[in-house]
N, C-alpha and C positions, 0 to 999 in steps of 0.2 A: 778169613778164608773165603767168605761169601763174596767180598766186595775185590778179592784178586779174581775168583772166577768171573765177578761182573765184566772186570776191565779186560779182562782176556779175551771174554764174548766179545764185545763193545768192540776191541780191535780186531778179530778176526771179520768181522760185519764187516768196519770201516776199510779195512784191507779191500777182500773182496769188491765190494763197491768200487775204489780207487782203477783197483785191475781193472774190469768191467767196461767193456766199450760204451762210450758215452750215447745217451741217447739224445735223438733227432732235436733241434729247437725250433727247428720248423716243418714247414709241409715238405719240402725238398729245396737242393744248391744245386742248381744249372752253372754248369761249369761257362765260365767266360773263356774261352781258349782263346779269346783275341788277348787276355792282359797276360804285363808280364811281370806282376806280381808273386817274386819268389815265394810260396806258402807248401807247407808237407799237404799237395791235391790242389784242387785250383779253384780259386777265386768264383766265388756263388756271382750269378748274372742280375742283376736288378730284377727281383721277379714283376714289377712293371710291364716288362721287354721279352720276359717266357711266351713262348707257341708251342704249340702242338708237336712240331717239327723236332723241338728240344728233347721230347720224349720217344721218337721212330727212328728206327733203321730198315732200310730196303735192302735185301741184297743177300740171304744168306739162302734163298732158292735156287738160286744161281752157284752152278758146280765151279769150283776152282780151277784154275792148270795146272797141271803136275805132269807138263814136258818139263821136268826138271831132274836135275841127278838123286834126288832123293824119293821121287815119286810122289808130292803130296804138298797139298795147299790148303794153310791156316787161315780161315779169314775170318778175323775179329769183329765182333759188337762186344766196343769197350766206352772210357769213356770219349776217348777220341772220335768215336762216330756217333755216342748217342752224350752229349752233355747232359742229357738228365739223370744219367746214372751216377754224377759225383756223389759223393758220401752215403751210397748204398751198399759198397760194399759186394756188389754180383756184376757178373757181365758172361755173356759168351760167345763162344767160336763155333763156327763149321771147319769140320778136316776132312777132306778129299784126297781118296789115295788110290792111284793106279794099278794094275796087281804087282802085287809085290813093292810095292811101296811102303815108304817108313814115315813115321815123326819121328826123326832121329829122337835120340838120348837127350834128353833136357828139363831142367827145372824154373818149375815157378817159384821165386823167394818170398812172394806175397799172398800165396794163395794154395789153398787145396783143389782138386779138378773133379769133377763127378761127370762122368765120359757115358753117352750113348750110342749105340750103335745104329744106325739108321735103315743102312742095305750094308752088306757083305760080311765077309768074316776078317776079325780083326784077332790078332796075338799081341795081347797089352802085358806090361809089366812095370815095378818100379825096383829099386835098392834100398832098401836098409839103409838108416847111417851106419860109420866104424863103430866098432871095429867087426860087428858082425858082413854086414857088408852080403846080407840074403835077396837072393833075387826072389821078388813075388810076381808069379806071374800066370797069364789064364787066357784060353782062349773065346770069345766073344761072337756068338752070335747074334742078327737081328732082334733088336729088341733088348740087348743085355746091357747092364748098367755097369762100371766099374769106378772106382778111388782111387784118386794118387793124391796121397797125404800132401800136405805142406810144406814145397823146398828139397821133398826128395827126386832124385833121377827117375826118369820114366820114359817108356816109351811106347809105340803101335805098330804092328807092320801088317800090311795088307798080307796073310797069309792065300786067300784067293784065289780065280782064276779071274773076277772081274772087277769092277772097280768098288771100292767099297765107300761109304760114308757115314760120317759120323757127328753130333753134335758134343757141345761140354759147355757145361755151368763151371763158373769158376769165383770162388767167395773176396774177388777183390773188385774193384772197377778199374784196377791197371794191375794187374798181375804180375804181370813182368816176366821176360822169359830167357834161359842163360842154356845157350844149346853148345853142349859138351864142347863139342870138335870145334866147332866156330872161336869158342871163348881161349880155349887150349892153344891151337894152332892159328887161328888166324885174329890174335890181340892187335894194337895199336897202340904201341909201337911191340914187335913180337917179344915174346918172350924169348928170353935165353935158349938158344940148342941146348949147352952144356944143363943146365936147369932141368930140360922137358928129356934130353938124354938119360938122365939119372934117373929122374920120374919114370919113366915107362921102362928103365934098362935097354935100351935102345943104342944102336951106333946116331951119332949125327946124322948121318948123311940121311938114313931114316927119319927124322924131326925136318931135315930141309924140303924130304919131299912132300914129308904131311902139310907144312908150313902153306909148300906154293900151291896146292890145293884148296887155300881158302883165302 
């Protein structure tokens, strides 16, 4: 009985460990964005050849545009702007919203988001997966912090009269982003009418116009 309990510990330990994000084997991987060495993240840089520069982004003082139909402009430090961030795992954005502007509806499939508010009042919320399908949602002033779990729908709107902004931490160094409407209606190559007709219970001609919108 003792030596089934040992083995049962023994594997529960070994399990856990196995899950367990690996840790670091070195100081840090400067991403090489020049190779194009297919690997899951990118190719560490001869740290020979690391600067300073590998580690900095400039730029997130600087307000976004949001003359746009949705009111509001994402601008990332990810790894794409800072290659020192490969296999750390964090990166973040500014969102800049006009009043009454949105981050439409969209999810991150690689990342949980931890959202601040900078200046203005914002109205955040996310969904439930199915089959509950619960909106959580809250309104956000200066200074307030908020969560949108990992992978689920969420969104912001500038509830306002002025323009509001916002920072977010987000737990990937490429998060990934899959915005409702864009994904739905405007695919490559589109999706079926007949398909996104039955999905939403809609006539066609309703999917054709959401279609030529995006």
């Amino acid at each position: 009985m003792a030596a089934k309990f040992l083995f049962l510990a023994f594997l529960a330990i070994t399990s856990s460990l196995a899950l367990a994000d690996p840790s670091s084997l070195q100081d840090f991987c400067v991403a090489d964005l020049k190779s194009s060495v297919p690997v899951n993240g990118l190719v560490c840089k001869d740290p020979k050849l690391v600067v300073a520069d590998d580690f900095f982004f400039s730029g997130l003082h600087l307000a976004g545009n949001t003359s746009n139909p949705a009111g509001s402009k994402v601008t990332p430090a990810n790894v794409a702007q800072i290659p020192g961030l490969n296999t750390f795992g964090i990166s973040l954005v500014r969102i800049d919203y006009a009043p009454w502007g949105i981050n439409a509806p969209h999810t991150h499939p690689r990342a949980t988001e931890v959202l601040t508010v900078l200046e203005g009042t914002l109205q955040v919320g996310f969904v439930t997966s199915n089959p509950e399908n619960r909106l959580i949602t809250k309104v956000l002033q200066k200074g307030d912090v908020f969560v949108f779990p990992v992978g689920l729908v969420h969104f912001q709107h500038n509830v306002g009269k002025v323009n509001a902004v916002a920072i977010a931490a987000l737990s990937s160094q490429n998060p990934g982003v899959i915005s409702i409407a864009n994904s739905v209606f405007g695919s490559n190559p589109a999706i079926s009418a007949n398909v996104l007709a039955k999905a939403f219970q809609v006539d066609k001609d309703t999917i054709y116009n959401l279609q030529s919108k995006f």
